[in-house]
DRENTORLO-980515 format. One record per atom (N, C-alpha, C): y, z, x. Coordinates in steps of 0.1 Angstrom, whole numbers, plus 2048, in hexadecimal, padded with zeros to 3 digits. Each point is the difference from the previous one (the first is absolute). Layout:
# DRENTORLO-980515
YZX
...
//
This chain:
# DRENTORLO-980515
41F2AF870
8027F4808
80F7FB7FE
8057FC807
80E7FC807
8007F37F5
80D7FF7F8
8047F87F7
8057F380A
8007F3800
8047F5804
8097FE7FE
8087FC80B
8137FF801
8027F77FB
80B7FB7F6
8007F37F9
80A7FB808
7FE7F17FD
8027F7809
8037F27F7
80B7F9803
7FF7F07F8
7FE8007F5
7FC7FE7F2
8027FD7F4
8008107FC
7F680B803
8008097FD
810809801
80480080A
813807802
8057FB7F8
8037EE7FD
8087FB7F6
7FB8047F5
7F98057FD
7FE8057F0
7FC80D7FB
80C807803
7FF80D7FD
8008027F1
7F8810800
8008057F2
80B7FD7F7
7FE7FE7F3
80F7FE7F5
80A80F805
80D7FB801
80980A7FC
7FD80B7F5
80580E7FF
7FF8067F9
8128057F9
8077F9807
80E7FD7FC
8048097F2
80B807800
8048017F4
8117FE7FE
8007F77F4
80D7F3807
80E8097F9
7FB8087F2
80D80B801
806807805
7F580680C
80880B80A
8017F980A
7FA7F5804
8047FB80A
8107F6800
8058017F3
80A7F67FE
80C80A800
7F880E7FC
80E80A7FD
80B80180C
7FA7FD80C
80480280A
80E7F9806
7FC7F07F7
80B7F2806
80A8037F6
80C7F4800
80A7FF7FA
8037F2807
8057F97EF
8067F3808
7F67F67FD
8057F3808
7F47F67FE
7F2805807
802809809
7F3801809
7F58027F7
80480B7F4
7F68027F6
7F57EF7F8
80C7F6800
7F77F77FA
7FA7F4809
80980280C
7F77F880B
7F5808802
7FB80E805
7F4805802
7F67FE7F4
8047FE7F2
7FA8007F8
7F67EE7FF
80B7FA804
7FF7F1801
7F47FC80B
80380B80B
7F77FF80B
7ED8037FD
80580F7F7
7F28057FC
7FB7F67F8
8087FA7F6
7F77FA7F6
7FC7F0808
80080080B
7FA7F0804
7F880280A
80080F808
7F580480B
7F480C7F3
8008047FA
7F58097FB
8027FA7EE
7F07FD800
7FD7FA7F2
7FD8107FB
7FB8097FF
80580B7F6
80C8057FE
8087FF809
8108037FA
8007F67FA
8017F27FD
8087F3800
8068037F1
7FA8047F5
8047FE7F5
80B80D802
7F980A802
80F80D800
8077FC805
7FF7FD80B
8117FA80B
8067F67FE
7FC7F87F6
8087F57F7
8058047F4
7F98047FA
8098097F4
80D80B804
7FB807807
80A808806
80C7FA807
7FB7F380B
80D7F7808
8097FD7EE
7FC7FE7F7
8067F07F6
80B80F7FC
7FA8097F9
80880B7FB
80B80680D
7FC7FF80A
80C802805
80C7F3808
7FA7F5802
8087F87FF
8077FE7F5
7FE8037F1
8047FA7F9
80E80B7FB
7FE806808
80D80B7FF
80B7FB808
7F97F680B
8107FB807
7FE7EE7FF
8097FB806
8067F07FF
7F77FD809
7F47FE801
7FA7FA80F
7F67FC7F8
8047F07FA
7F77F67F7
7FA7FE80C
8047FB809
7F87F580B
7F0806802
805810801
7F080B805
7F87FC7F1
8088017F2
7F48037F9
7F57F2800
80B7F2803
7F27F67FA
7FA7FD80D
80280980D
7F4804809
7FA8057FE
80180D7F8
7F48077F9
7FA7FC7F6
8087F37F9
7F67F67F5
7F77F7806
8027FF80D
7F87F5804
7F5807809
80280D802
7F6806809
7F78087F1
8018037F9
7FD8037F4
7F77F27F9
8007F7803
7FA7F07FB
7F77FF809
8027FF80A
7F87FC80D
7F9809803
7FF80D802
7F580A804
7FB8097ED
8068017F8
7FB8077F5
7F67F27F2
7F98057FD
7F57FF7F8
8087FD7F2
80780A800
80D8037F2
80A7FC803
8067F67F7
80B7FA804
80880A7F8
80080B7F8
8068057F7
80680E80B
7F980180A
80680C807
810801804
8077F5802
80C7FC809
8047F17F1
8038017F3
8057F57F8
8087F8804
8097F67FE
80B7FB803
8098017FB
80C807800
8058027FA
8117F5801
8027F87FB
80A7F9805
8088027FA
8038037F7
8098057F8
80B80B808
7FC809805
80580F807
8017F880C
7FB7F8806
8077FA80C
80A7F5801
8007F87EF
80D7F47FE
80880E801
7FE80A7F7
8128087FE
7FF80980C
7F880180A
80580980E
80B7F9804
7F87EF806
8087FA805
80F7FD7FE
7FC7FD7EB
810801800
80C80B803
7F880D7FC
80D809806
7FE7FF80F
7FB7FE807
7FF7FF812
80D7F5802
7FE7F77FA
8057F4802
8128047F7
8028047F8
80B8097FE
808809808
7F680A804
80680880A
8027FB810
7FA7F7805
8017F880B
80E7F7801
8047F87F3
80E7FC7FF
80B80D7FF
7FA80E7FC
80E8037FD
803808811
7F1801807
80280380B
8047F8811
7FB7F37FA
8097F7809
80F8027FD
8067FE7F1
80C8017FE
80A808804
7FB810801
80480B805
8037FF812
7F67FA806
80180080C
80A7F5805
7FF7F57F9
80F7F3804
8108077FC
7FE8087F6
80B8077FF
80880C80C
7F3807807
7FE808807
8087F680E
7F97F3804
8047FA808
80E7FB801
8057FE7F5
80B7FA7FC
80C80E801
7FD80B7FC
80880D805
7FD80280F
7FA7FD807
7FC800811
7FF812805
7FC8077F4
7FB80F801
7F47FF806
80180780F
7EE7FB807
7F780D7F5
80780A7FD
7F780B7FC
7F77F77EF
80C7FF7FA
7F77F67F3
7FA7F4802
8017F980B
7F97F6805
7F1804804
80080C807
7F2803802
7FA8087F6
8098047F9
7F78057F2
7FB7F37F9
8047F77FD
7FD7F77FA
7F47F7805
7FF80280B
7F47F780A
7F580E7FF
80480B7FB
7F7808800
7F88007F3
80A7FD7F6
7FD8007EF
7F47F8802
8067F0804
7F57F5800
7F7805806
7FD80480E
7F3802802
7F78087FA
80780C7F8
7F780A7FA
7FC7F67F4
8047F87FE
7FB7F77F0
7F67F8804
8027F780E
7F47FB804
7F5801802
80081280A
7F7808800
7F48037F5
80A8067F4
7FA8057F8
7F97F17F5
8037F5804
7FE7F37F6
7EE7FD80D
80280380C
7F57FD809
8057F3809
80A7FE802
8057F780A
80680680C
7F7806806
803809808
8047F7812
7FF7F17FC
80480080C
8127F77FC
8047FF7F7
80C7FE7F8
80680A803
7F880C7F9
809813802
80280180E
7FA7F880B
7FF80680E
80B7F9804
8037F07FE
80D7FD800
80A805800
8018057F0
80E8067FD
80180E807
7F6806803
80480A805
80680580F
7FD7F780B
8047F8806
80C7FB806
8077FA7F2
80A7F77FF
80A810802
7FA80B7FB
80D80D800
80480480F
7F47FD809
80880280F
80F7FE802
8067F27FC
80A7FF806
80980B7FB
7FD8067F0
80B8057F8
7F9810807
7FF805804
7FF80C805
808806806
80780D7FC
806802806
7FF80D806
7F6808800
7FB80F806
7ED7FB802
80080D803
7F0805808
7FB8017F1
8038057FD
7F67FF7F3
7FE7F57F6
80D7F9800
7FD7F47FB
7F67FA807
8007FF80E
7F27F880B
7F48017FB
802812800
7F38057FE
7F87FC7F2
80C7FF7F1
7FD7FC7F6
7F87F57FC
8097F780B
7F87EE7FD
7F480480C
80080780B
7F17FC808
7F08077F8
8048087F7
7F88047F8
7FC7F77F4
80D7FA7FC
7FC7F57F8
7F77F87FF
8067F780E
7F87FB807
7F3801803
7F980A809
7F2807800
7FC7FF7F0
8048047F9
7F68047F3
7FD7F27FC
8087F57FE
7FF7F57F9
7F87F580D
80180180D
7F97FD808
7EF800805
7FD80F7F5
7F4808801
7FA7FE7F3
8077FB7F6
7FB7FC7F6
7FA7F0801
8077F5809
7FD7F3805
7F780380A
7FC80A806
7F0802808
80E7F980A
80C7FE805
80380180C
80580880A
7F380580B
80680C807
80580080F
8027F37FF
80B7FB80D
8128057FD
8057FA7F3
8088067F7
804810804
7F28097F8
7FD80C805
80680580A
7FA7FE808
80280780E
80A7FC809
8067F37F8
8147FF806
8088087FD
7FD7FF7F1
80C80D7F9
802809801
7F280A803
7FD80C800
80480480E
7FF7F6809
80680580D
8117FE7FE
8047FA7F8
811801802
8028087F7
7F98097F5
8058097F9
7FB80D809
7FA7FD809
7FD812809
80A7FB80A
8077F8802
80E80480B
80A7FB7FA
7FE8037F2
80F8037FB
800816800
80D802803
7FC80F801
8008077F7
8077FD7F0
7FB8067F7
7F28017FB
7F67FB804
7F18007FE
7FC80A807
80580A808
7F6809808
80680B7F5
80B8067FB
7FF8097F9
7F77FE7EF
7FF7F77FE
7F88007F3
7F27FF801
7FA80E7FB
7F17FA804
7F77FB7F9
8067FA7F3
7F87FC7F3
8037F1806
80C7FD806
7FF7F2806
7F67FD809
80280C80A
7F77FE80C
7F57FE7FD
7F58047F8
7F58017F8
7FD7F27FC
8097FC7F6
7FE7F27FB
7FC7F8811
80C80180B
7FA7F6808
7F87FF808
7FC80C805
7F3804806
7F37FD7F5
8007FF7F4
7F67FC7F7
8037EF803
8097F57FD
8017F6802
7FB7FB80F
806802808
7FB80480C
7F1803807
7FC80A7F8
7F2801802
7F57F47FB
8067FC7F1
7F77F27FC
8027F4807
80D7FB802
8027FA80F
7F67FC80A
7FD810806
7FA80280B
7F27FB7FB
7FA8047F7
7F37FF7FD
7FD7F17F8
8097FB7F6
8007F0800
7FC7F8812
80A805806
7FE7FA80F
7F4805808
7F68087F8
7F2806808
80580780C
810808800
80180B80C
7FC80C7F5
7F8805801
7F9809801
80480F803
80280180C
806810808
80D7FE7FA
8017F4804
81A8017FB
7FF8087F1
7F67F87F6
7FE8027F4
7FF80C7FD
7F7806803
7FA80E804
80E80A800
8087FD80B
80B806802
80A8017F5
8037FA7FE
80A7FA7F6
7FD8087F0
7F08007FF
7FF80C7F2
7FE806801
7FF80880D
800812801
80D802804
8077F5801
80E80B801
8098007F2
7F67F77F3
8098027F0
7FB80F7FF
8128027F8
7FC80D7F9
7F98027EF
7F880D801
7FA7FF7F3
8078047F3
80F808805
80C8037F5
8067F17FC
8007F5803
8077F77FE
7F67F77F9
7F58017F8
7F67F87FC
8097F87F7
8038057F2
8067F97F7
80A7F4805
806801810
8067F6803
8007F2801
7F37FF807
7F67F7805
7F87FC7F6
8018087F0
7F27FB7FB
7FE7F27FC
80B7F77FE
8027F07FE
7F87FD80C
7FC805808
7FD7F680E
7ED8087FE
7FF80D804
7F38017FF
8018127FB
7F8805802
7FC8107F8
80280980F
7FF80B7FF
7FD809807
7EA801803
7FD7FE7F5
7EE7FF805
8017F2807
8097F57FF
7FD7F880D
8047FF80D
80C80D802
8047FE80D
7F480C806
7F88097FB
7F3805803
7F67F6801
7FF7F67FB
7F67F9804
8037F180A
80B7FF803
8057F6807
80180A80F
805809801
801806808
7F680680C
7F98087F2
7F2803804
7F87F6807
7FB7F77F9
7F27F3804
80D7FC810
80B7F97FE
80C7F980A
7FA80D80F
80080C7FE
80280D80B
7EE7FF804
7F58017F5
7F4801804
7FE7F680C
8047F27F8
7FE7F2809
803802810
80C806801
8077FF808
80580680C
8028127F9
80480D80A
7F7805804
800801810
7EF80580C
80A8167F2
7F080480B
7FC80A7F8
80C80D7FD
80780080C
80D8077FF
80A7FF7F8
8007F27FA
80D7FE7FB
7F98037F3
7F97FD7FC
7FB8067F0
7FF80B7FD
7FE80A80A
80280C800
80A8077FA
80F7FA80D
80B8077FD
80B7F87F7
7FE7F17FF
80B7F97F7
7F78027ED
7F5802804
7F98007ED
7F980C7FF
7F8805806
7FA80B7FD
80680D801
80980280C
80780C801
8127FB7FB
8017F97FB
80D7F87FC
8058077F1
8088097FF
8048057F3
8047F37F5
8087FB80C
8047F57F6
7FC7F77F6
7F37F680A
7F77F77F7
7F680D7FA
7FC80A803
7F680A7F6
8067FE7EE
8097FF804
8037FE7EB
7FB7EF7FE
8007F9807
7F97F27FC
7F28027FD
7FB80980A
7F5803801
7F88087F4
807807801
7FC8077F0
7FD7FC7F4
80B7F07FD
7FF7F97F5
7F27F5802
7FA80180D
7F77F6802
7F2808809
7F88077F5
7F580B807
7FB7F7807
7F87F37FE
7F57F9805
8057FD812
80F7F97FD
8037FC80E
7FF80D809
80780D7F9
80080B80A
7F5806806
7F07FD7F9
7F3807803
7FF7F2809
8027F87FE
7FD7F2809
804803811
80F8067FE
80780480C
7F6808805
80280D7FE
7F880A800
7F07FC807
7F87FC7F8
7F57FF801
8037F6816
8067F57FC
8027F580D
80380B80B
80D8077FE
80480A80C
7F7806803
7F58087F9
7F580B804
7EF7F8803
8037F17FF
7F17F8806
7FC8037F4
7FE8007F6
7FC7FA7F4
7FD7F67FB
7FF7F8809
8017F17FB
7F97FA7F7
7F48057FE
7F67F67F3
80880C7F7
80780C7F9
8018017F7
8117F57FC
80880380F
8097F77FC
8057F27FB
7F47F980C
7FD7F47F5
7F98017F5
8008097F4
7F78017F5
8088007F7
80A808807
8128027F8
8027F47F8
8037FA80F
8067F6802
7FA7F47F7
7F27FD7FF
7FD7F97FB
8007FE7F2
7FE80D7F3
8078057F7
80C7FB7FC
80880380B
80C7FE7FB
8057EA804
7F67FE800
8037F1804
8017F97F3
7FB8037FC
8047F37EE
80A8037FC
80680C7FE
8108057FD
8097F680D
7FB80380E
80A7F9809
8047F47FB
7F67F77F8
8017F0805
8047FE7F2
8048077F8
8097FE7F3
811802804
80080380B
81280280A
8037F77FF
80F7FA7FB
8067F8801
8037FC810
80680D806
8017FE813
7F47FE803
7F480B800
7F780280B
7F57F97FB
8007F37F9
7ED8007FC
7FF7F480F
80E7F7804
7FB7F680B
7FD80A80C
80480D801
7FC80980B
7F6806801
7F48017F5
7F680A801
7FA7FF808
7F77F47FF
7F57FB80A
806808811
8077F8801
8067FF80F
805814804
8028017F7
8058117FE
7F1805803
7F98017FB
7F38057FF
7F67FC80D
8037F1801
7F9801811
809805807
80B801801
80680980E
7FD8117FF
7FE8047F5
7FE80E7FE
7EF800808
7F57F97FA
7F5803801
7FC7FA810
8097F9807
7FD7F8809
80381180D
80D8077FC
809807805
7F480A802
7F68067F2
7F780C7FF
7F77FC80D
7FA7F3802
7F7800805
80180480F
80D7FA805
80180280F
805810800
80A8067F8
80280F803
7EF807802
7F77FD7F9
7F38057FA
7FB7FE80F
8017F7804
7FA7FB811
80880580B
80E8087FF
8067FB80C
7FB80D80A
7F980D7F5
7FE80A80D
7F27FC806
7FD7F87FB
7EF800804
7FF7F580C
7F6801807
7F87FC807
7F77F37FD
7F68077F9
7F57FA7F6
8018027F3
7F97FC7F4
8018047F5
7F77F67F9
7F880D7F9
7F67F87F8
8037FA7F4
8017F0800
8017FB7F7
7FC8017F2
7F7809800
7FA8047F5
80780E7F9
80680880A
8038097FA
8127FB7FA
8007F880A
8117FB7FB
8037F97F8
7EF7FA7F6
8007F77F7
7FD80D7F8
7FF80A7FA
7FD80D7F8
80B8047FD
80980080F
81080B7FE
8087F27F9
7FE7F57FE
8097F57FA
7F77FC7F1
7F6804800
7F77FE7F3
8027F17FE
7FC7F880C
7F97F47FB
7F57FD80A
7FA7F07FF
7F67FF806
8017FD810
7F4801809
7FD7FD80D
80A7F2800
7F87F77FC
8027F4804
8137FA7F7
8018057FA
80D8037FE
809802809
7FE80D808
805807805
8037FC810
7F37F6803
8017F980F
80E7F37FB
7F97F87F5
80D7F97FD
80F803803
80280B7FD
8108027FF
80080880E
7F580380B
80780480A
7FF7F480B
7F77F57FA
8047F480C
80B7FC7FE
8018017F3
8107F5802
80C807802
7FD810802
80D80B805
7FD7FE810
7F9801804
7FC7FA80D
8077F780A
7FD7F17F3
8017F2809
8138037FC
8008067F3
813801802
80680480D
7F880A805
80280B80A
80480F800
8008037F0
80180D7F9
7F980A809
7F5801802
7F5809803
7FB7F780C
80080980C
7FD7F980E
7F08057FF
7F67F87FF
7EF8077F9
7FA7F4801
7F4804803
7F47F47FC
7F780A7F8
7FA7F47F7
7F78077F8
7F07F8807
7F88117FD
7F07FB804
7F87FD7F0
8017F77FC
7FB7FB7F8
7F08047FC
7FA804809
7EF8007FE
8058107FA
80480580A
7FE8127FE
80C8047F7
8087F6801
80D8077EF
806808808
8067FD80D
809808806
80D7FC805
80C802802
80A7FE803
80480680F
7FE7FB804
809802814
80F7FF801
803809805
8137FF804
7FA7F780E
8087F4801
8037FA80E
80080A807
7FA80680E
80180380C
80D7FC806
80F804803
8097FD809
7FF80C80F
8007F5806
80480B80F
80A802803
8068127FF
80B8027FF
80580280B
7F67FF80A
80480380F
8057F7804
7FC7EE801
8037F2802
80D7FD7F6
8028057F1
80A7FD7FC
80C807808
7FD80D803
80D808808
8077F680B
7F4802807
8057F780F
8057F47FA
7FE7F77FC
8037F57FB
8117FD7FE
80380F7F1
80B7FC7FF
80980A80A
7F980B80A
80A805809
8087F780B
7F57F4800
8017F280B
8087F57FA
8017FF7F3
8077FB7FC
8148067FC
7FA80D800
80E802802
80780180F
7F780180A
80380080C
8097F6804
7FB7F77FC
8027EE803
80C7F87F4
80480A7F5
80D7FF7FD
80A805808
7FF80E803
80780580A
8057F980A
7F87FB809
8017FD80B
8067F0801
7FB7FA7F2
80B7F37FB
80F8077FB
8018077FB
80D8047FD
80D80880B
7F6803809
80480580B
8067F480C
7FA7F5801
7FF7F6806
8117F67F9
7FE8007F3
8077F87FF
81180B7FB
7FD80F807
80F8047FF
803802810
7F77FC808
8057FE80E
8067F3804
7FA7FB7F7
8087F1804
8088007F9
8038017F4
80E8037FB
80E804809
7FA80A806
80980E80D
8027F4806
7F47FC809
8077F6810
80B7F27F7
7F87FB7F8
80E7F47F6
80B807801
80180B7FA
8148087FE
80080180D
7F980980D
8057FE80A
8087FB809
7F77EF801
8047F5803
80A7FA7F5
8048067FA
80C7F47F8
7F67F77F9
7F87FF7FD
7F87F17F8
7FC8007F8
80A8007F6
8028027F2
8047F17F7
7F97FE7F5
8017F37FB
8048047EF
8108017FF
8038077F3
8027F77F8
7FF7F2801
7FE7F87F5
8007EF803
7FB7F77F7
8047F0805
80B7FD7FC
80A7F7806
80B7FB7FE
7FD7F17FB
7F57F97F9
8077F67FD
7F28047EE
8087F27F8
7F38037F5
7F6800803
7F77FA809
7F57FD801
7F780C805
80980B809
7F980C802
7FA7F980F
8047F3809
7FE7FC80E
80F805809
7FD80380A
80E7FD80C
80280E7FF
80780680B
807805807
80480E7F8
80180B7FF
80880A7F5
80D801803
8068057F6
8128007FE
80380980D
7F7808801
80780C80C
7FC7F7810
7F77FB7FB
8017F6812
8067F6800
80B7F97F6
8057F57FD
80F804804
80280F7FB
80D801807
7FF80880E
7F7803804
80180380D
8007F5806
7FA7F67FF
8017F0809
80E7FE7FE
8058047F8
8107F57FB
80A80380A
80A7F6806
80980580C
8098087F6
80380A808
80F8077FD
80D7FD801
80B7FF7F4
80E7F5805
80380E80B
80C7FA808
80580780B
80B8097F8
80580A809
80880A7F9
80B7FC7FA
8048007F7
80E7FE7FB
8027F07F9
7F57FC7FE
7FA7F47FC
8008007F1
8087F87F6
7FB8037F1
7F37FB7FE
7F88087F8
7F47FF7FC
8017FA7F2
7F67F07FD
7FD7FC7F6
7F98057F6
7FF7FB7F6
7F980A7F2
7F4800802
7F97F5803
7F5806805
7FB80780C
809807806
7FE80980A
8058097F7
80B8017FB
8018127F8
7F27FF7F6
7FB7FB7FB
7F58037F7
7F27FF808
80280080D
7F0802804
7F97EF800
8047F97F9
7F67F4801
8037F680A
//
């Protein structure tokens, strides 16, 4: 018997993660490692204690007090043990004070910088500070100063240097309006098309962009064209197994059957993404060849890992009904009829499930069908394709013959002279300039003409 499709409390509460947070950490570099860590430990109560131990130890290797007494307070508030995450205030009075040291000797450096009116040390010094603010977690202070280096710029690569800046410290403040300004002025600056470890980075920026803003297909695009030699570039932003799974689920949702084909399945390119990420590639696989109950089976497996993503856990849901919404009408589109019962077997859920999700593909207008409810059958609408021909042959007739109409009168207008090339006064009422000086008398020969007769008015 056909398992029951979950639905409402059931979906929101997928199986625990099976996570494992050292290989999965191997991958990052940078803060991303202890924001994803920060993330895990407040969405999944069996990581919570490992991913807090593990965030403190690696925060506590850099200057970013502000993250650790977030992880003290998220460590008090969700943990049982106040002992997992201690307080340590001691190691954060003496952070501060060398921060607060090094911050004076780095304003100091930069007024000096100012005072020599060197634009090249001026932007290094707006560059120093931001890398300090960054790394302290004031990342929208770092985004300032980084910023402030525009004016001092003086080549493409300098652009390119601060619009990267920019993006990373913009992507760490979750703003991807930011994003997707910079990254467009750093792809028409033209030293960005020969570098492809750059190009990578922005097409990965770019792609999160796209998928923060729920485009989808853009998104899609954007990570099948990172390369997979350029991983270590990008890994502050996200891994190579995420631009396989961002990519992947972004292209399922999204690309009709051809394009999956030839941009991911027959794609040399994204196939190394693919490799690092078996589940999404049998996912593919399985969708392209009508597989659909094993694909959603994948897929569903791999759902508690999704929604531990920093990017993708506000996208799953919505990812996952466009995939499953997508199976049901491809599943329908050669058919005629189809017995609801057998297409509740090839999706392995239930009858009455299964009418659910095709009324409401239906009343969207997805699947042009009525369902027979008593007998469990599905009808393609009847169109008459003979009445639709004629219809729009008569309709194109009757543009024709409008468009024909109004270039004959056009013709007899130029014929006749009756031409109206513009209004002569503001108001757009009275007479046009060309019949204003035709009315006008002409001086007699040999007559001086006033300025407003040499100028036409």
């Amino acid at each position: 018997m056909a398992e029951p499709m979950q639905t409402g409390t059931e979906a929101a509460s997928p199986s625990p993660s099976t996570l494992d947070l050292e290989t999965y950490l191997a991958s990052y570099t940078g803060v991303t490692r202890i924001r994803r860590l920060a993330y895990i430990a407040q969405a999944s109560a069996p990581h919570r204690m490992d991913a807090l131990r593990m965030a403190v130890a690696e925060v506590k290797r850099s200057t970013n007090t502000a993250l650790f007494q977030e992880l003290v307070q998220i460590s008090e508030s969700l943990c049982a043990d106040d002992s997992v995450v201690p307080r340590d205030s001691a190691w954060v009075e003496q952070v501060d004070r060398k921060a607060a040291q090094r911050l004076e000797k780095l304003e100091s450096d930069l007024n000096q910088h100012k005072t020599s009116l060197v634009k090249e040390s001026i932007r290094f010094g707006h560059n120093e500070l931001g890398d300090f603010y960054y790394e302290r977690g004031e990342f929208n202070t770092a985004l300032k100063c980084y910023v402030r280096t525009r004016d001092y710029c003086t080549t493409s690569k300098h652009i390119i240097a601060m619009c990267v800046n920019v993006v990373r410290a913009s992507i760490a403040m979750g703003n991807f309006t930011h994003v997707a300004n910079y990254v467009t002025k750093a792809e028409s600056t033209p030293d960005s098309v020969s570098d492809a470890a750059l190009a990578s980075q922005l097409r990965l920026a770019s792609g999160l962009s796209c998928l923060e803003g729920k485009k989808y297909k853009q998104a899609a695009r954007k990570f099948l064209e990172i390369s997979a030699d350029h991983a270590p570039s990008y890994a502050e932003i996200a891994s190579a197994q995420d631009v396989a799974l961002y990519g992947g689920l972004c292209a399922l949702a999204s690309f009709d059957r051809a394009d999956l084909r030839t941009k991911l399945i027959d794609a040399a390119g994204f196939r190394a993404f693919l490799e690092l990420c078996p589940q999404v590639r049998e996912a593919l696989h399985d969708f392209f060849h009508s597989r659909y109950a094993s694909c959603l089976a994948l897929l569903d497996k791999l759902k508690p890992d999704l929604l531990l993503d920093l990017h993708l856990h506000d996208h799953v849901e919505q990812l996952y009904t466009d995939i499953r919404s997508k199976a049901l009408v491809q599943y329908f589109s050669p058919f005629v009829t189809v017995d609801m019962r057998l297409m509740a077997s090839a999706f392995n859920v239930g009858v009455e499930g299964l009418e659910q999700e095709l009324a409401k593909l239906i009343m969207a207008g997805q699947i042009k069908a009525r369902i027979d409810s008593q007998a469990k059958v599905l009808h393609k609408r009847a169109s008459d394709q003979r009445t639709a021909t004629f219809s729009t042959a008569i309709k194109m007739g009757e543009e024709y013959t409008r468009d024909m109409r109004a270039l004959l009168l056009r013709i007899n207008l130029m014929r006749a002279d009756f031409i109206v090339k513009g209004s002569g006064d503001a108001a757009g009422l009275g007479p046009s300039k060309s019949s204003r000086q035709e009315s006008r008398p002409r001086p007699a020969l040999g007559e001086p003409l006033s300025y407003g007769a040499e100028v036409g008015l």
